[in-house]
NUKOLPA-932602 format. One record per residue: x, y, z of N, C-alpha, C in turn. Coordinates in steps of 0.2 Angstrom, whole numbers, plus 2048, in hexadecimal, padded with zeros to 3 digits. Atoms other than C-alpha are relative to their C-alpha. Example, Ala and Ser with C-alpha at 12.3 -4.5 7.8 and 13.67 -1.06 7.14 Angstrom:
residues 2
8047FA80083E7EA8278048068007FC7FA7FF8447FB8247FC805803
***
This chain:
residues 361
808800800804DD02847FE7FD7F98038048067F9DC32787FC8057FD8067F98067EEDCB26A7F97FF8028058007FD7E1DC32757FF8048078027FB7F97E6DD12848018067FE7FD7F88037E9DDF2787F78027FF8047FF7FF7DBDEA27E7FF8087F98007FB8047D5DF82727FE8088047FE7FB7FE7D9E0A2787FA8057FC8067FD7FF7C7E1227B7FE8038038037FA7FC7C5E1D2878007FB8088048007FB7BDE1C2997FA7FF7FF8057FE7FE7ADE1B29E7FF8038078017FD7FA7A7E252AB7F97FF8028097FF7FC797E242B77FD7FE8078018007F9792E262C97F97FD8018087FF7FE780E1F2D07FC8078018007F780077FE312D57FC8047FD7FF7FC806782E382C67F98017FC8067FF805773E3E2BA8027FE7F97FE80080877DE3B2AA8057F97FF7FC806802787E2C2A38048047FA7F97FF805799E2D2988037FD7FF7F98038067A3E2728B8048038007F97F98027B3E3128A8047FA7FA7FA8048087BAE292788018057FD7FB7FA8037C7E342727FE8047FB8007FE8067C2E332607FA8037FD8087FE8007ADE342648018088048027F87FC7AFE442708058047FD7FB7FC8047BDE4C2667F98007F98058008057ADE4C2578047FF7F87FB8028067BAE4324B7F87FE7FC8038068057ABE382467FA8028008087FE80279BE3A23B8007FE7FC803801808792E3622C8017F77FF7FB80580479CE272258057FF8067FA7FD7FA7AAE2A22F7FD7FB8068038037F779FE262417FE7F98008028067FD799E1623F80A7FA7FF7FC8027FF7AAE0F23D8088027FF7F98007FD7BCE122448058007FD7F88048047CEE1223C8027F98037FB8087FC7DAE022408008018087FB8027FA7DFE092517F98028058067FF7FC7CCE092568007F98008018078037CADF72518027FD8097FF8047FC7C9DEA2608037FA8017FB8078017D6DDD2617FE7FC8048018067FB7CDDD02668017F97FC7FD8078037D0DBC2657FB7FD7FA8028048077CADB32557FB7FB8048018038007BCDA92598007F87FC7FF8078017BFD952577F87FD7FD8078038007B1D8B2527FD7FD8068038037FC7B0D812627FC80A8038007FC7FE7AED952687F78047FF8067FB8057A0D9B25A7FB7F9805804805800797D8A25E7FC8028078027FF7FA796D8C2717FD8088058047F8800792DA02707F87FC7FC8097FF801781D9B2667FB8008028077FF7FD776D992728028048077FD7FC7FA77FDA62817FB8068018027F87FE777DB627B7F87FF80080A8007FF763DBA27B7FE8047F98027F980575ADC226B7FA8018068037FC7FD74EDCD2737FA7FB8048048047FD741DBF2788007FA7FD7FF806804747DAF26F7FC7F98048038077FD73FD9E2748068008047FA8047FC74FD9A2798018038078017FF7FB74CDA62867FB8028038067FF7FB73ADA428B8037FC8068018027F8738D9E29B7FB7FB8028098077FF72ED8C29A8067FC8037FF8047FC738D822A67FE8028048017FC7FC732D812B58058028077FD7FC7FC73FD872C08008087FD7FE7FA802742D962B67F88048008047FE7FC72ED992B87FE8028068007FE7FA730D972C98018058027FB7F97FE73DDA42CB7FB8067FD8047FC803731DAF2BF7FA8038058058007FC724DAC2CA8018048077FE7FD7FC72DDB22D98038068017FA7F9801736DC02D27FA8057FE8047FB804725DC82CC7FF80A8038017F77FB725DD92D98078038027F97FC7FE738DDA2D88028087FF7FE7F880273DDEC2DC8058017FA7FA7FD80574BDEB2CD7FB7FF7F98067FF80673CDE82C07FD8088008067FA801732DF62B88008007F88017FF80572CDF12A97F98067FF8057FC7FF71FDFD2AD8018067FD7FD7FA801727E0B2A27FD8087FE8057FD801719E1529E7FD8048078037FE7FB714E1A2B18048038027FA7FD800725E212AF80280280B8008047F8727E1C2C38087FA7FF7FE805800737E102C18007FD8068008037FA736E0D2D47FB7FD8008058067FE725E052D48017F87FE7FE807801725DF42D57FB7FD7FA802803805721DED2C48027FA7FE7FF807800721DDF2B98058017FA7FD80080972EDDA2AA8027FB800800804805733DD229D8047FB8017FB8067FF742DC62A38038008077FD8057F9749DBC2B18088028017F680080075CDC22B48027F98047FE8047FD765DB42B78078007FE7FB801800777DAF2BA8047FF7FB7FC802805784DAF2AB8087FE8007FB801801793DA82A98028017F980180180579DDAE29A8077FF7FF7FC8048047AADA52908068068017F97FB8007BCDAD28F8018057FA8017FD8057BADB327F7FA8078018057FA7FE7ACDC02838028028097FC8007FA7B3DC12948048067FC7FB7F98047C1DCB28A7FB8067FD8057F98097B4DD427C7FF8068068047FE7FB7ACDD928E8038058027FB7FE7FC7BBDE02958028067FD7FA7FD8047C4DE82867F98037FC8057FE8047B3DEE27D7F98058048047FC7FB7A8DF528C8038088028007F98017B0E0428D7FD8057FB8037FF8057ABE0B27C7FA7FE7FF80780280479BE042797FC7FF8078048027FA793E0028A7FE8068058027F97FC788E0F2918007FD8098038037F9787E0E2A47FD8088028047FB7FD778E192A87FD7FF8078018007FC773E202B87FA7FA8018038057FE76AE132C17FA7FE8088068017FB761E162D08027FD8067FE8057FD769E0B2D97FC7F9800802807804760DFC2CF8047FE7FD7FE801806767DF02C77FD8007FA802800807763DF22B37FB8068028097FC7FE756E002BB8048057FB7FF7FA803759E132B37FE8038058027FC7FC757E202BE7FB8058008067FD802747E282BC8028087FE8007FB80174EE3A2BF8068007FA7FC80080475CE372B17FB8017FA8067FD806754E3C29F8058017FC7FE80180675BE3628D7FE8037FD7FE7FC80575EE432838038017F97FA7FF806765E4A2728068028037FB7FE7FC771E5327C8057FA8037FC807801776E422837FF7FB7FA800801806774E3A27380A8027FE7FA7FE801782E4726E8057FD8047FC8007FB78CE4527B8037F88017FF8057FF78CE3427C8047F97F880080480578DE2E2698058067FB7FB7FA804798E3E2637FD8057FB8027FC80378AE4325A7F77FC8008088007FE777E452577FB7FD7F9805803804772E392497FB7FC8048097FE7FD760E3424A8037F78027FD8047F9761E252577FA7F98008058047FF759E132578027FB8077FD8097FA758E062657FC7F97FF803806800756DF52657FF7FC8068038047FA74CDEF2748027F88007FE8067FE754DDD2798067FB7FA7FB7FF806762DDE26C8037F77FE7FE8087FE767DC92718078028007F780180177ADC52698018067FA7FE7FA806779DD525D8018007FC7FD80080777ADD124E7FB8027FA8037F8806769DDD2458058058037FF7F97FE771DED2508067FF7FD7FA7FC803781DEA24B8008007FA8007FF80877DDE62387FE8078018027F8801772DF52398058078007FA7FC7FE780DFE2418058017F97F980180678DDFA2317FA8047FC80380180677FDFB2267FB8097FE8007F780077AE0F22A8028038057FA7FB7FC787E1A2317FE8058008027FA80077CE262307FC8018058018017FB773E2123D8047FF8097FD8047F9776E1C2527FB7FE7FF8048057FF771E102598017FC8087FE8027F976FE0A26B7FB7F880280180780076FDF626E7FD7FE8098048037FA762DF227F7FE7F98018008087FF765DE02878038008077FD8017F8767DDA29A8047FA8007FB804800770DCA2988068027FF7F9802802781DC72988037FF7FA7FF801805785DBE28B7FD8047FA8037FC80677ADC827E8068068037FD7FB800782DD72848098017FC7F6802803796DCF2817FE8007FA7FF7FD806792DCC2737FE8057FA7FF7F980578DDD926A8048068017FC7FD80279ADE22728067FD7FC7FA8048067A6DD52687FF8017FC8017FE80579EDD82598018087FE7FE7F980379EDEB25A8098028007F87FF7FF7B1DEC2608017FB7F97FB8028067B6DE02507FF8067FB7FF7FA8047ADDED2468028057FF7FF7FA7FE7B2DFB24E7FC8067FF8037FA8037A4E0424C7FF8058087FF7FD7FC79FE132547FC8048028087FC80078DE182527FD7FC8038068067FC787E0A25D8028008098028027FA785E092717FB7FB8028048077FD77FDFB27D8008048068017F97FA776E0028C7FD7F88048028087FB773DEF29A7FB8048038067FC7FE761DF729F7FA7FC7FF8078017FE74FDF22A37FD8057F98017FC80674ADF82917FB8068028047FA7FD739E022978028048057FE7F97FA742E0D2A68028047FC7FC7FB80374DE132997FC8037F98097FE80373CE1528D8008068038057FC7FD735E1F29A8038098017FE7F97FE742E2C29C8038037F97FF800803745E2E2887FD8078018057F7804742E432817FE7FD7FC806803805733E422788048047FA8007FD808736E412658097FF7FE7F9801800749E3B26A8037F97F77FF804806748E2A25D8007FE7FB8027FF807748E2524D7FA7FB7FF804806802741E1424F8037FD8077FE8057FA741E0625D7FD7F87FB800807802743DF42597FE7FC8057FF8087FB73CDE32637FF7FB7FC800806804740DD425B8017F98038008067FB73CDC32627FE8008078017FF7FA736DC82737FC7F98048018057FF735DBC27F7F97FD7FF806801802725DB327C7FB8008068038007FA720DB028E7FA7FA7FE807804803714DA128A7FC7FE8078068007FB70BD9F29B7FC8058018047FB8016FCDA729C8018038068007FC7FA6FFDAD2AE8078087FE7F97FB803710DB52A47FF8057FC8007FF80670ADBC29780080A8027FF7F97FC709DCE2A28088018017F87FE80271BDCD2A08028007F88017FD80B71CDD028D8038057FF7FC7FA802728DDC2887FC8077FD8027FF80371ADE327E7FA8018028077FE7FC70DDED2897FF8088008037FA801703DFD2878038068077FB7F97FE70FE072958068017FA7FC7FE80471DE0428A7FE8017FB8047FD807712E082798028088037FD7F87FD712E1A2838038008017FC7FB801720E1C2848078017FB7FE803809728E152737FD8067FB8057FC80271BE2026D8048078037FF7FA7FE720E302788098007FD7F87FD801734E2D2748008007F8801801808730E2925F8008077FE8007FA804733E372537F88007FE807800804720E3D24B8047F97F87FB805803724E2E23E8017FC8017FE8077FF72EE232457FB7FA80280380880072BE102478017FC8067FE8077FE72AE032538007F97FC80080980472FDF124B8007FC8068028047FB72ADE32537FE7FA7FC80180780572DDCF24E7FF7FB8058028097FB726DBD2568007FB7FE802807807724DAE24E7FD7FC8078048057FB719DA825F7F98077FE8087FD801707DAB2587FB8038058027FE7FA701DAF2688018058037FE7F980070BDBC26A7FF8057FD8017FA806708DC42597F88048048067FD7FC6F5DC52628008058047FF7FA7F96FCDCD2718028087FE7FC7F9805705DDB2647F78037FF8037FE8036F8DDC25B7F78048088057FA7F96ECDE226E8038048017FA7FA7FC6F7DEB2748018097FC7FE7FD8036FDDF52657FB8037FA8057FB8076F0DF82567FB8038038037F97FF6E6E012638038058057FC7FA7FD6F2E0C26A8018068008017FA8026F1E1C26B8078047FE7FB7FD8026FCE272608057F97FB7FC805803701E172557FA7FC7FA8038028046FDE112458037FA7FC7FC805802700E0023E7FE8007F97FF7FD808705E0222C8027F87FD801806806706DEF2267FB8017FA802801808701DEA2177FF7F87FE8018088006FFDD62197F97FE8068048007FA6EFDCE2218047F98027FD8057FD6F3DC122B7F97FE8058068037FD6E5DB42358067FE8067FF8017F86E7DB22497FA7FE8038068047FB6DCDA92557FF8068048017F87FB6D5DB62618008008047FF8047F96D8DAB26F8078038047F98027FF6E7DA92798027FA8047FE8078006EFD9927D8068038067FB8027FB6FBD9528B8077FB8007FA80580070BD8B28C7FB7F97FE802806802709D7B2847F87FF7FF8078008026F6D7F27D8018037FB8007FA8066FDD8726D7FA7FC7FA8048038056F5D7A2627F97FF8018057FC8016E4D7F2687FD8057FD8037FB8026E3D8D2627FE7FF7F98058028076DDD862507FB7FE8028088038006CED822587FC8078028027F98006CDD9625C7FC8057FA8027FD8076C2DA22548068077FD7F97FE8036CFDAA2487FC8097FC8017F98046CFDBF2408077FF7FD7F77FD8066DBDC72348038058047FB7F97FE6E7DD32398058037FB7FF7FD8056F1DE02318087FF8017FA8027FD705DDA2338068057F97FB7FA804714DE32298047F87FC7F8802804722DDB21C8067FE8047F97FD7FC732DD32238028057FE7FB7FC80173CDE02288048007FD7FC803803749DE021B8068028047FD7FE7FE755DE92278017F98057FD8057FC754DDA2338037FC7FD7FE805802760DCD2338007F88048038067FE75BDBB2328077FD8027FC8057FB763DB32417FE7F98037FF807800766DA12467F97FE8038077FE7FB757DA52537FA7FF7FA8067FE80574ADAA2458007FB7FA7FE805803752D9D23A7F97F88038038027FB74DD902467F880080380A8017FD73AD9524A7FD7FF7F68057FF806738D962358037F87FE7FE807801740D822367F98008028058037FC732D7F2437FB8007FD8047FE802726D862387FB8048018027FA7FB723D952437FE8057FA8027F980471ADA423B8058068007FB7F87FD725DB623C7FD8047FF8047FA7FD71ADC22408038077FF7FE7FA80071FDD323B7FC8088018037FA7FF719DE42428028067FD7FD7F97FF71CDF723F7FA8037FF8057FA7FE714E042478038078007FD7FB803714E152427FE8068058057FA7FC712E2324F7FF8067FB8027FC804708E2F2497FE808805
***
């Protein structure tokens, strides 16, 4: 056996459509070896032997995974329109999380499409999905959540070995804030929400090199699994980059709509945060309706920032200097976020970065 099929000795997952509960059986998490320090990462024989990526490797991963809503995966061709267009009353959608209904036929935030993925994640997939890849009861939808299923501390526990305070990162792309964050406080969990393929591989690649041990991934419809959160269960929720949806007929597909404010808001500790980044000004607008009057939410920036009051369309962005413009109330980068090749890239173009945090109250 190569060091590229030596697989890391994880456990099982178990879980039935059935079933009401989802499981990780990892020796060393359900044994309560690990907390504190300790729980976010593994001894050596937890460690994931996976193959060294090549540079031909790194090069043609960069663009595989999705950050939470990157340009790179709006939906401005028109074929992938099309299919938007046609897929708007899909019974596997419900981004309608808030009506806490995931059978109703709703609208959401991305287009599933077909992936093929490289040999290299291919293995991470294979050899890292056991430990780190939650598969929750589902309804019989794909990426759905089963309405009568309910994320709990209880599962929390059960699921991460233990009951530190718990953040998610709504469209996680190729993982690379959750895992930083993950390394960077073990004091915390953290559960990584992304439907693509690739996004998904590889963050578990990067977890399994870490071997950490306070982070799950969960391939979900982010608001179904919103909807069924105990209230007062999180610490914080993150959206960072969300697709931008640039047609106006789209823009009701937005990651970033007043069901899911309820129920961000109903899962959030009194306290906690939701963060929220764009660098498409048209978007920060959309934030900024949606959210600064939201009930139960108070947006605690400390920067103004000038916005048109309009909204603009695919290919009318430059219009909007001819809009009449207001201030708004916007937050500091996050210093927790990590500046990824994505965010890099809209601050070449000359793109703005939008920063939010709202504070439930």
């Amino acid at each position: 056996m190569t060091d590229e099929e030596t697989a890391v000795e994880t456990g099982t997952v178990k879980n039935t459509a059935d079933s009401q509960t989802s499981e990780i059986v990892n020796p060393q998490v359900a044994a309560g070896t690990q907390d504190g320090d300790s729980a976010a990462r593994g001894d050596s024989a937890a460690h994931v032997m996976l193959p060294p990526a090549d540079a031909a490797d790194s090069e043609a991963d960069t663009n595989m995974g999705t950050e939470a809503g990157s340009n790179e995966n709006a939906n401005t061709d028109a074929d992938t329109d099309t299919e938007a267009d046609a897929n708007m009353d899909s019974d596997t959608n419900t981004e309608s999380a808030a009506i806490r209904s995931p059978r109703r036929r709703a609208v959401v935030s991305f287009v599933r499409r077909s992936s093929h993925l490289d040999g290299r994640l291919a293995r991470a997939w294979e050899q890292c999905a056991p430990q780190y890849l939650l598969h929750l009861p589902n309804g019989g939808r794909d990426l759905g959540v089963d309405p009568a299923y309910r994320f709990t501390r209880a599962e929390v526990l059960r699921l991460w070995g233990s009951d530190r305070p718990l953040v998610v990162e709504i469209g996680t792309g190729q993982g690379e804030n959750v895992i930083a964050a993950a390394q960077r406080e073990p004091n915390r969990n953290f559960l990584a929400l992304e439907v693509y393929d690739p996004g998904v591989a590889h963050t578990l690649l990067r977890a399994g090199k870490e071997g950490l041990f306070n982070l799950r991934v969960a391939q979900v419809n982010a608001p179904e699994l919103l909807a069924v959160c105990e209230e007062g269960l999180l610490d914080e929720v993150w959206t960072f980059f969300p697709d931008p949806w640039p047609k106006m007929k789209h823009h009701k597909r937005r990651i970033v709509q007043p069901a899911l404010a309820a129920n961000v808001h109903r899962a959030l500790k009194a306290g906690g945060v939701w963060r929220i980044a764009t660098d498409i000004d048209d978007y920060a607008l959309h934030v900024h309706e949606v959210m600064d009057g939201a009930p139960g939410f108070e947006n605690v920036g400390s920067i103004e920032v000038s916005l048109p009051t309009q909204h603009v369309g695919k290919g009318d962005a430059d219009r909007a200097a001819e809009f009449p413009h207001a201030m708004f109330r916007e937050s500091e980068r996050f210093a927790g976020r990590v500046l990824t090749n994505f965010e890099k890239k809209g601050l070449d173009a000359g793109r703005t970065i939008h920063d939010f945090t709202y504070r439930a109250v």
